[in-house]
N, C-alpha and C positions, 0 to 999 in steps of 0.2 A: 747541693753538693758544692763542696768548697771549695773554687778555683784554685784558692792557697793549698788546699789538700791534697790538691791535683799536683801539684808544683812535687810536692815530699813525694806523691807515687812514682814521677819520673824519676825523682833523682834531682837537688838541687844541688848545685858547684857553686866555689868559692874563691876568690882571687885574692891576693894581700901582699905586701911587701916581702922576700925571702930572702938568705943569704947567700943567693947563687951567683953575687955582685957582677963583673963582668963575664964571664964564664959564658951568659947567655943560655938558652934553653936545649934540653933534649926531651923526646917524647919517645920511650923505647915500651912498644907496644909486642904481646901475643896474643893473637886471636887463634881461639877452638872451632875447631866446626868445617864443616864442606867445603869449605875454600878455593879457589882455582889462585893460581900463581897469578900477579898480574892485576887480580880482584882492585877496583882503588878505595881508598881510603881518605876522607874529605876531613881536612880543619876547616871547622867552620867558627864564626860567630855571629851577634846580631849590632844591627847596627844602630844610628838613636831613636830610630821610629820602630825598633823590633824588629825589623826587616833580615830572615837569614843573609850573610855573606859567605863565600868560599873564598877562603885565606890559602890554604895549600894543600897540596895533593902527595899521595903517598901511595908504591903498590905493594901487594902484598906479597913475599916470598919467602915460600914454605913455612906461613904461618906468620910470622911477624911484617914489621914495617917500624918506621922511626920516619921522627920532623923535625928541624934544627934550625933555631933563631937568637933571636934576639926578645926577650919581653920588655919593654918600654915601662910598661906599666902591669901590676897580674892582672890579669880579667878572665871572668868565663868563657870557657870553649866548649866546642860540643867535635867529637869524631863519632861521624857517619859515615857505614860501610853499604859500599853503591850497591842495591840492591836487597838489603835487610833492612828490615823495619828496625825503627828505636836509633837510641845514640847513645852515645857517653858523654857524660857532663865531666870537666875537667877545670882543672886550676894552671893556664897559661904563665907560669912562671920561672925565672930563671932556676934552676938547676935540673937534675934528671927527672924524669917523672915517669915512673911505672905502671904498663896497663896491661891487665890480666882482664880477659873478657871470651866468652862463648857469643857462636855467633846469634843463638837461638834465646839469647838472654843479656844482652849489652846491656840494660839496666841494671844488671847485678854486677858489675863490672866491680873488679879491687885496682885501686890507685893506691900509690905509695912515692914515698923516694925524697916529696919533697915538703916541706910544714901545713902549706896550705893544705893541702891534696892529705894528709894526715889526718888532719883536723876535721875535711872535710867527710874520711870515711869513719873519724869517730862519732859525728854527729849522724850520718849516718844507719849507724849500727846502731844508735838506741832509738831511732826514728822508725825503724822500717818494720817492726814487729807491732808497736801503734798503729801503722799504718795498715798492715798485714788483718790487726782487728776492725781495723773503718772502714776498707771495705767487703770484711766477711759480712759486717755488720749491715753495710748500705744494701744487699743481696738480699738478707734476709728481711729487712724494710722493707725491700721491692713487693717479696711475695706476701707478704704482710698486707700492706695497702690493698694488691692485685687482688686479693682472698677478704678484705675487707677485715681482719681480724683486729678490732679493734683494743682488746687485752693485748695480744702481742705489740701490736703499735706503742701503744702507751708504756711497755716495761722496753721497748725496744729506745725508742726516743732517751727515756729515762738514762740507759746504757749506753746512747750517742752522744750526748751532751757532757756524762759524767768521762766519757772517753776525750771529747775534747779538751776537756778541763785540764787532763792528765797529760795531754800533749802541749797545750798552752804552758804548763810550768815546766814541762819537762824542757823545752825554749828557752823560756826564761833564764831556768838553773843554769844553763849551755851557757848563755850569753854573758851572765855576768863571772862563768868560769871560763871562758876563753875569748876575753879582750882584744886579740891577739889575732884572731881567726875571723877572717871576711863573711864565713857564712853565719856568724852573728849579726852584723850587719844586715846579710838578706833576710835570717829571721826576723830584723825588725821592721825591714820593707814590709815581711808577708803580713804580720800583727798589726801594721796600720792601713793594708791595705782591708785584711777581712773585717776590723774593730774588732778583733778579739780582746788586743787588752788596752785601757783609759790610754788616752795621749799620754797623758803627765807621767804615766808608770813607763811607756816607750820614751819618752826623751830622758826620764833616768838615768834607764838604761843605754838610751845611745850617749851617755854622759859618760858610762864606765868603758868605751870603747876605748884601744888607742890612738893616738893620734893618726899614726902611721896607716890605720883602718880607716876613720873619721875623713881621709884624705885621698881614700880611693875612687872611683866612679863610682862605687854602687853606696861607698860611706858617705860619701859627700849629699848627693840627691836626697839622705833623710830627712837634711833640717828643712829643706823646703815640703817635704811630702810632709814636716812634723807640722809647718804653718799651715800649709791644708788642710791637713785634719783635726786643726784648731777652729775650725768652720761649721765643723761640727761636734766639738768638744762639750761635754755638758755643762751646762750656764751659757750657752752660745745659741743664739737666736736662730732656728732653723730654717736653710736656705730657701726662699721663695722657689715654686716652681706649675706650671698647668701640666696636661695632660690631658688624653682624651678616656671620656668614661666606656664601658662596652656599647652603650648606644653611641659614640660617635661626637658627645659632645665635652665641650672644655670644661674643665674642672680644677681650679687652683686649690692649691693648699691649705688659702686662706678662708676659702669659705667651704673646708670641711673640717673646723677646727670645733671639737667640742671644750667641754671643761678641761678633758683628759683626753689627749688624742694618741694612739699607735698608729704610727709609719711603719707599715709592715710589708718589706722588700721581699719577694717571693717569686715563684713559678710553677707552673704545673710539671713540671719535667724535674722541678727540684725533691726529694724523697724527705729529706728531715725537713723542708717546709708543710708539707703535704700531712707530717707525720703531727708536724703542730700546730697543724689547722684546728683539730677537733679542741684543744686546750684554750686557744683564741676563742673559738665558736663559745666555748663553758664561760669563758670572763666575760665576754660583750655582753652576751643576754641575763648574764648576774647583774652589770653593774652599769646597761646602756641608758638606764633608766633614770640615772644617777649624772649623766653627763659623760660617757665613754662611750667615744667613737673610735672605730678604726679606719684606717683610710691605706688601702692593699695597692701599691705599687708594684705590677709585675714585670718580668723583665723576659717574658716568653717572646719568641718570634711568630707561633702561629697565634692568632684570633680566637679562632677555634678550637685550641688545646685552653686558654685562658679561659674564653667563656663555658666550655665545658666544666674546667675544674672547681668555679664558682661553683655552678650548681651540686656538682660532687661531692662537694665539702661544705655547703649548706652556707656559704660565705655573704651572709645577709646585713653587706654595708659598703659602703662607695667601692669605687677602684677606678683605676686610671692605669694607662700603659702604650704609652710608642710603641709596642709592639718591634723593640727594639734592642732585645738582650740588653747586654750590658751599658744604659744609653746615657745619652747628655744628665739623666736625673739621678741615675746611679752615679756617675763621675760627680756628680755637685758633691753627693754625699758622702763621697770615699767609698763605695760599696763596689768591691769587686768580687765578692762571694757571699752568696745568701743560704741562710735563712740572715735576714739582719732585720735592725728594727730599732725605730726613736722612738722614745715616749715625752709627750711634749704637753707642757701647762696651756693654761686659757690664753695665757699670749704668746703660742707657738716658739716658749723657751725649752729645749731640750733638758728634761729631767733623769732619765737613764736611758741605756741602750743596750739592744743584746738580750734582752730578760724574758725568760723562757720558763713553762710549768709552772711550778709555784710559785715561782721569783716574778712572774709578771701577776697573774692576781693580787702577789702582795703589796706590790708596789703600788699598781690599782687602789685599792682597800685603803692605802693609806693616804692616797692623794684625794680619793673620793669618802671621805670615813659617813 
């Protein structure tokens, strides 16, 4: 499951330059639900290492509350109500900004008032019914795998992938129709962070940003996250790394490189990895014979969730894993959400990435003919 996926079901905010000039910020919130007078009401945000901060405090009476400043610069906020789960992702920027929210439901919150915060609930609003499907979808995977129903896995997978597909452009579309709007920008952080889409197509696109975007904290960090994942761009020599295998010993990259090698980043706890285990399992023994190896980097924290799911999934070819979620080998690779995966030549040069069901046998077949 997709870290970045994760990101859309909370709720992602956006920050950008607005025309609230010196006027300075207001935050004129109502909140629904049980309330006691008094309740507080936390600004928060994160600071450079991700770390929450508490910026200011607010209480609640009879239902509303308000915060008043000054924005420097826009940037994301989050208000948390002490006591209730979840938060509100907001756009910190000068002029008013309106929050409609229950307490039983803060992720569904309506912001208004001010561009960013506009922008943010129209991305939003065609995001959240995708989402709505991805994880009806991840559910019925679950019981899928749990019942072993292999037909349903296989048409279910088919229906994951073509859903992401639909959500990766429906991004795209967004991005280069609102220039203008910071959470373009974090769409393109999230797309270089999952490899969803080629670098060269992200720095396009962070080409059509505007300046005023381009120059924000979360616009600025693209070019260098975009030279990062020129590291592992295709035609780019893939990054050395060891590992330990389930028996406990080192295993480089180097020397499990066949003619045709899959880097295939995964997890036992991950449902569309698990779900594309069996399609891997069909390529390897078609065409291991031929020089295709796979080589399974997992990013599970238990031992024994990992070495169980090999066996599970009939996973008859190396593996390695720190046993360290998302670790120093994930970060080499840019991989912060999996299922992911390189496909790499005799001399361990990246030839595609990402390629799933038929798109990786084909690729296969045609490196291996």
């Amino acid at each position: 499951m997709k870290k970045t996926l994760l990101i859309i079901a909370c709720g992602l905010a956006i920050a950008a330059c607005n025309d609230g000039g010196s006027e300075g910020f207001r935050i004129e919130g109502s909140l629904e639900g049980d309330l006691a007078d008094g309740t507080q009401v936390i600004l928060r945000k994160s600071d450079e290492n991700m770390q929450p901060v508490d910026v200011d405090t607010a209480t609640l009476d009879a239902g509303r509350f308000s915060f008043a400043g000054t924005a420097d610069q826009p940037e994301l906020y989050y208000l948390f109500v002490k006591g209730v789960r979840g938060g509100i992702p907001l756009i910190l920027e000068n002029g008013t900004i309106d929050v409609r929210a229950h307490k039983d439901s803060l992720q569904a919150a309506e912001l208004s008032g001010t561009p960013q915060n506009d922008a943010y609930a129209a991305y939003i609003q065609g995001a959240r019914e995708k989402s709505r499907q991805r994880l009806s979808m991840n559910e019925d995977m679950r019981k899928a795998v749990m019942e072993k129903d292999t037909v349903m896995i296989e048409s279910l997978r088919d229906e994951y992938f073509e859903l992401l597909d639909r959500m990766t452009q429906y991004e795209k579309d967004f991005v280069r129709e609102n220039p203008d709007a910071l959470i373009s920008a974090l769409v393109l952080n999230r797309m270089l962070q999952s490899n969803a889409v080629p670098v060269a197509e992200v720095e396009e696109l962070y080409g059509t940003l505007s300046e005023e975007i381009r120059e924000t904290t979360h616009g600025s960090g693209i070019s260098e996250k975009l030279e990062s994942a020129k590291r592992t761009a295709i035609g780019a020599k893939a990054p050395a790394f060891s590992a330990p295998t389930p028996d406990g010993d080192p295993l480089a990259l180097s020397e499990a490189l066949g003619k045709v090698t899959l880097v295939d980043f995964w997890a036992a706890w991950c449902r569309p990895c698990r779900a594309e285990n069996p399609n891997i399992v069909r390529v390897y023994n078609k065409y291991k014979d031929k020089g295709f190896k796979v080589l399974g980097v997992s990013l599970d924290r238990n031992a024994e969730d990992w070495k169980q799911a090999i066996a599970d999934d009939n996973l008859d070819w190396q593996h390695v894993s720190n046993v360290r979620y998302f670790d120093e080998i994930a970060e080499l690779y840019n991989v912060s959400a999996i299922p992911a995966s390189f496909i790499l030549d005799e001399n361990g040069v990246i030839v595609a990435k990402n390629l799933r069901g038929d798109a990786l046998e084909e690729k296969v077949a045609e490196l291996l003919p």
